[in-house]
Backbone as ProteinMPNN parsed JSONL, in Angstrom:
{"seq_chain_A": "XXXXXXXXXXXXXXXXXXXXXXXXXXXXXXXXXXXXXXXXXXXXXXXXXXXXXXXXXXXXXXXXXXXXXXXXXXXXXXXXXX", "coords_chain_A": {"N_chain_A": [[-15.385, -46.764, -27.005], [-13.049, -47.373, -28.265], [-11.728, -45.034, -29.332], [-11.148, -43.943, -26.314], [-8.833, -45.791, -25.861], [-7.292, -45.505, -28.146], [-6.775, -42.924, -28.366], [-5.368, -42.239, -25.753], [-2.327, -41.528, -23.847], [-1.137, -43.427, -22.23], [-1.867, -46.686, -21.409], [-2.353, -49.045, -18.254], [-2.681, -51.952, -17.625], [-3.855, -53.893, -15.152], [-3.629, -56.865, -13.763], [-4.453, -59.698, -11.257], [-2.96, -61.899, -12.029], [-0.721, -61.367, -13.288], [0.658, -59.312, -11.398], [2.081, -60.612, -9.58], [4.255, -61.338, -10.443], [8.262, -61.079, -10.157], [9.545, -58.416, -11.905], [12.641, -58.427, -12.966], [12.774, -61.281, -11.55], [11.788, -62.568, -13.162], [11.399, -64.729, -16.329], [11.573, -63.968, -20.049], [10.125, -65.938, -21.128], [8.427, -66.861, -18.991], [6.958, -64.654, -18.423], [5.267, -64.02, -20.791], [3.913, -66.54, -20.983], [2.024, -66.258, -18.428], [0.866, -63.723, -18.875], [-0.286, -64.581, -21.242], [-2.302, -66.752, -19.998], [-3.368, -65.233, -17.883], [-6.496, -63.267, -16.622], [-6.706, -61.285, -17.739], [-6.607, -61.155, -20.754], [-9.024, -62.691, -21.201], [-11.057, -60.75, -20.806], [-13.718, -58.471, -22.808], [-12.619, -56.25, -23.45], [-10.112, -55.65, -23.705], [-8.819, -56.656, -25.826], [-9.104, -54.315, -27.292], [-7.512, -52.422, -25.748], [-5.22, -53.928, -26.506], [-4.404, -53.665, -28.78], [-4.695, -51.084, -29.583], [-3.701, -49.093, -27.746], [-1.229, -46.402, -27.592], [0.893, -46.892, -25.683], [1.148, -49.417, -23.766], [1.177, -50.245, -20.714], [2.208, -52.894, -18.229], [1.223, -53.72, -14.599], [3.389, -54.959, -12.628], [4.667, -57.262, -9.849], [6.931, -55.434, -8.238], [7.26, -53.271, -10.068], [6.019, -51.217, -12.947], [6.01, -52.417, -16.053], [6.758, -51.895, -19.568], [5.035, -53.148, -22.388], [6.777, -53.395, -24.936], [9.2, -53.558, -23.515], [8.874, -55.865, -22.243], [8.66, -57.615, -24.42], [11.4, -57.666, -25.466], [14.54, -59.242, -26.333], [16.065, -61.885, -24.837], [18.755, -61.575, -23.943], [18.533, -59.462, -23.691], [17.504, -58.7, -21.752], [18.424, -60.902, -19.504], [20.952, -58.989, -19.247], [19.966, -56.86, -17.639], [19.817, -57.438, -15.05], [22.216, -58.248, -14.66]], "CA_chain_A": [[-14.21, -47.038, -26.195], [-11.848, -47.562, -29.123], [-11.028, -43.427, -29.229], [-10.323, -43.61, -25.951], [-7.52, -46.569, -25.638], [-6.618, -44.79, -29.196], [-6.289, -41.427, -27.459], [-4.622, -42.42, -24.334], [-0.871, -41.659, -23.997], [-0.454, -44.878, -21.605], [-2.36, -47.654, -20.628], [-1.789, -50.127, -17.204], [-3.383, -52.981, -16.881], [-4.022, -54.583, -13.498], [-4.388, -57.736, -13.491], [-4.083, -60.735, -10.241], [-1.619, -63.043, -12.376], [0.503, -59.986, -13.49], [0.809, -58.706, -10.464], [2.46, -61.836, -8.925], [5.281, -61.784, -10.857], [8.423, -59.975, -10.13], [10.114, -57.985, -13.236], [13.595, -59.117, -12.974], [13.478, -62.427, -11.457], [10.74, -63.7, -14.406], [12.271, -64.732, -17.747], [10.259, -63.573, -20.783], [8.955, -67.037, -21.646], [7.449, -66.864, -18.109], [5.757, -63.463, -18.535], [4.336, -64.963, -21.597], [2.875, -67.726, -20.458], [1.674, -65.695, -17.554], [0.065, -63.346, -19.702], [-1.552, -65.74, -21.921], [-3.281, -67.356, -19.151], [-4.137, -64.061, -17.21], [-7.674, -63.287, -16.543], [-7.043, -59.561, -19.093], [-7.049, -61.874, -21.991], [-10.482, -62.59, -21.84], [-11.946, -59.099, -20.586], [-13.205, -58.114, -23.916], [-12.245, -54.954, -23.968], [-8.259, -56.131, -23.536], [-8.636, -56.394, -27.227], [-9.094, -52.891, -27.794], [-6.376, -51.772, -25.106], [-4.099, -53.908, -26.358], [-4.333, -53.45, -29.87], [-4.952, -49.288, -29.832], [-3.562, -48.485, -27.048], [-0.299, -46.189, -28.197], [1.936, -47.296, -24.823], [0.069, -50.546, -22.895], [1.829, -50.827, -19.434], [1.554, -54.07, -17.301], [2.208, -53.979, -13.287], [3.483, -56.345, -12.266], [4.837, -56.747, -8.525], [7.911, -54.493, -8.173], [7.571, -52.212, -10.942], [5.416, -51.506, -14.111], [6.661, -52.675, -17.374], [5.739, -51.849, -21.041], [5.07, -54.35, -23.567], [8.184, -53.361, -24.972], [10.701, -53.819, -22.029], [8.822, -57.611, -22.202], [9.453, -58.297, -25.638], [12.942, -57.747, -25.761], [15.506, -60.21, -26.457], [15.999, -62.814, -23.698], [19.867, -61.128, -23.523], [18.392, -57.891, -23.105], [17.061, -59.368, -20.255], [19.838, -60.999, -18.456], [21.686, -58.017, -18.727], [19.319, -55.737, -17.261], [19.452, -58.321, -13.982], [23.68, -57.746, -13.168]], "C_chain_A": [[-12.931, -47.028, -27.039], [-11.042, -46.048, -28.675], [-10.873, -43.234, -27.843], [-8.844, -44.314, -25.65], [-6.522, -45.545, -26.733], [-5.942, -43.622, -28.806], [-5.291, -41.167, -26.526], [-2.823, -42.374, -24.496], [-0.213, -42.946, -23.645], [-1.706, -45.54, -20.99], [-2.236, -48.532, -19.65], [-2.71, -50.158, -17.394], [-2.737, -53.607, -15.471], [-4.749, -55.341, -13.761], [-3.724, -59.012, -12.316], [-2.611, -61.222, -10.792], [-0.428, -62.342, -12.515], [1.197, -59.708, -12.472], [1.475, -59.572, -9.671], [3.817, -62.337, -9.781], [6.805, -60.184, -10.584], [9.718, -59.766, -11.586], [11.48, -58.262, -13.837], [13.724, -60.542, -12.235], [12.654, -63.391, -12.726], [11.447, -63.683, -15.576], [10.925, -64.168, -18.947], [9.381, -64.638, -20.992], [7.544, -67.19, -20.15], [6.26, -65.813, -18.116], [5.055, -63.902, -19.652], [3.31, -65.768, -21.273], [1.397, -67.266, -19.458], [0.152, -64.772, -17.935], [-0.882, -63.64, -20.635], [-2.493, -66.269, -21.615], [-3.8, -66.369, -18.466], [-5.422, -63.744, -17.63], [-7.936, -62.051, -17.8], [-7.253, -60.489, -20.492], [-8.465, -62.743, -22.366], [-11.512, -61.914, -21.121], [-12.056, -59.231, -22.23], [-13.141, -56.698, -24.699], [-10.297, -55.031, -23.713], [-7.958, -55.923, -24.731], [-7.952, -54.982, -27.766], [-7.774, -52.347, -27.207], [-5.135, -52.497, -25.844], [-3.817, -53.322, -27.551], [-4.248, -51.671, -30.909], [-4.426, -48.792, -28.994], [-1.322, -47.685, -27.429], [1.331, -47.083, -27.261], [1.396, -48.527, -23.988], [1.493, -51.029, -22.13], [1.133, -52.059, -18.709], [1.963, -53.954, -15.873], [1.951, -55.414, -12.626], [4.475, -55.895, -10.992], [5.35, -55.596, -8.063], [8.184, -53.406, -8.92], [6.386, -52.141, -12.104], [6.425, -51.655, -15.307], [6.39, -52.687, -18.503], [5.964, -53.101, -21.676], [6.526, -54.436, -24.414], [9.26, -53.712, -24.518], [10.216, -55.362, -22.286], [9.187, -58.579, -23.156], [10.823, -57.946, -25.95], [13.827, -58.617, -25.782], [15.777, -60.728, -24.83], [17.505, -62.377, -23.042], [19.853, -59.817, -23.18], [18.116, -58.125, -21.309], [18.187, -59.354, -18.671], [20.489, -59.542, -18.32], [21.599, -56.481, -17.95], [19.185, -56.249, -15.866], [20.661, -58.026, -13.345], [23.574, -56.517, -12.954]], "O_chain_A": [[-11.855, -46.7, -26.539], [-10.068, -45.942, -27.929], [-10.334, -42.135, -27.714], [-7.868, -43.657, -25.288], [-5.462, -44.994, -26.437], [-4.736, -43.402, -28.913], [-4.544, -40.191, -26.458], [-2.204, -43.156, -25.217], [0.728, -43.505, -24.209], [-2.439, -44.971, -20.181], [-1.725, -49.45, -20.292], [-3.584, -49.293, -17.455], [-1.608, -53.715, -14.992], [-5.952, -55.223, -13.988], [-2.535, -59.291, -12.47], [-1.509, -61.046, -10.272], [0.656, -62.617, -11.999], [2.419, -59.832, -12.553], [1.428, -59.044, -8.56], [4.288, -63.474, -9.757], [6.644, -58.97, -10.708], [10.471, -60.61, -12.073], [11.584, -58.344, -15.061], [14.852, -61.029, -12.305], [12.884, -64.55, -13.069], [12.102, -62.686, -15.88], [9.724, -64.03, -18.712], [8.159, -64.505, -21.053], [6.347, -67.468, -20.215], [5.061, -65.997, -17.905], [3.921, -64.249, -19.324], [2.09, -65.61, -21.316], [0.237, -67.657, -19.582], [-1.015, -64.928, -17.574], [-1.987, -63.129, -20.817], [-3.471, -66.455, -22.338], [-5.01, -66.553, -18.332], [-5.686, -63.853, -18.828], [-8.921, -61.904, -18.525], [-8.26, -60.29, -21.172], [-8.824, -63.256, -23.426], [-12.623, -62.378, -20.861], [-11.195, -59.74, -22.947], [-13.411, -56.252, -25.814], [-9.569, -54.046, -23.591], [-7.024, -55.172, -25.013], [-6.901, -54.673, -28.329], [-6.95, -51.852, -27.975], [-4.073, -51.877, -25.878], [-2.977, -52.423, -27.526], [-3.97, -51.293, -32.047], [-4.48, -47.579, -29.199], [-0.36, -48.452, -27.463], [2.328, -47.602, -27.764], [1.136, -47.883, -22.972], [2.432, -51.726, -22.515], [-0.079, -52.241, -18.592], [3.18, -54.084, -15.744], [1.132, -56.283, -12.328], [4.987, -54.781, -10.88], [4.633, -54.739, -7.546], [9.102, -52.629, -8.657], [5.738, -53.186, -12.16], [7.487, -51.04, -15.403], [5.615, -53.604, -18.777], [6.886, -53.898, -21.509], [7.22, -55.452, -24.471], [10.21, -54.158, -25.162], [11.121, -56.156, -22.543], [9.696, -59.697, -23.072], [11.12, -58.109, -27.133], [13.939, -58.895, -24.588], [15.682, -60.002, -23.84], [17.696, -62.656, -21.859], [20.711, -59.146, -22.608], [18.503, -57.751, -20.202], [18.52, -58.677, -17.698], [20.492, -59.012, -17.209], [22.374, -55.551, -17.731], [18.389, -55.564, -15.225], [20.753, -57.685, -12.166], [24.308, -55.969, -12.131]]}, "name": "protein", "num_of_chains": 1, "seq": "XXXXXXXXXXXXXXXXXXXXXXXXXXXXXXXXXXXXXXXXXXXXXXXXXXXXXXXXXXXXXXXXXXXXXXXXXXXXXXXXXX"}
């Protein structure tokens, strides 16, 4: 399984808790949290996706969002909201 997360241009996960949040009204500490407790963190093949996977998308209600767009500064944030 590794070669294919490794392989893969993009990954989404789908998971319940994710999916229940929406992309601009959640702050990052919430998607955090969110994510931490979400059921993908103990699949244990989550490991592999998250860790190999070159692009690892999350959807979440209104939109998908990369890991990237989530870790971004908390002012990146706000200003992606006016």
């Amino acid at each position: 399984m590794w070669r294919i997360y490794a392989e893969a241009h993009r990954v989404l996960v789908l998971d319940d808790w994710m999916r229940q949040l929406h992309s601009r009204d959640s702050s990052l500490n919430t998607k955090g949290v969110v994510l931490a407790l979400s059921n993908w963190q103990r699949l244990l093949w989550a490991l592999q996706e998250g860790v190999l996977a070159q692009n690892l998308f999350f959807q979440l209600q209104d939109e998908v969002e990369s890991v990237h767009e989530m870790t971004k500064m908390e002012d990146g944030i706000e200003e992606r909201r006016k």
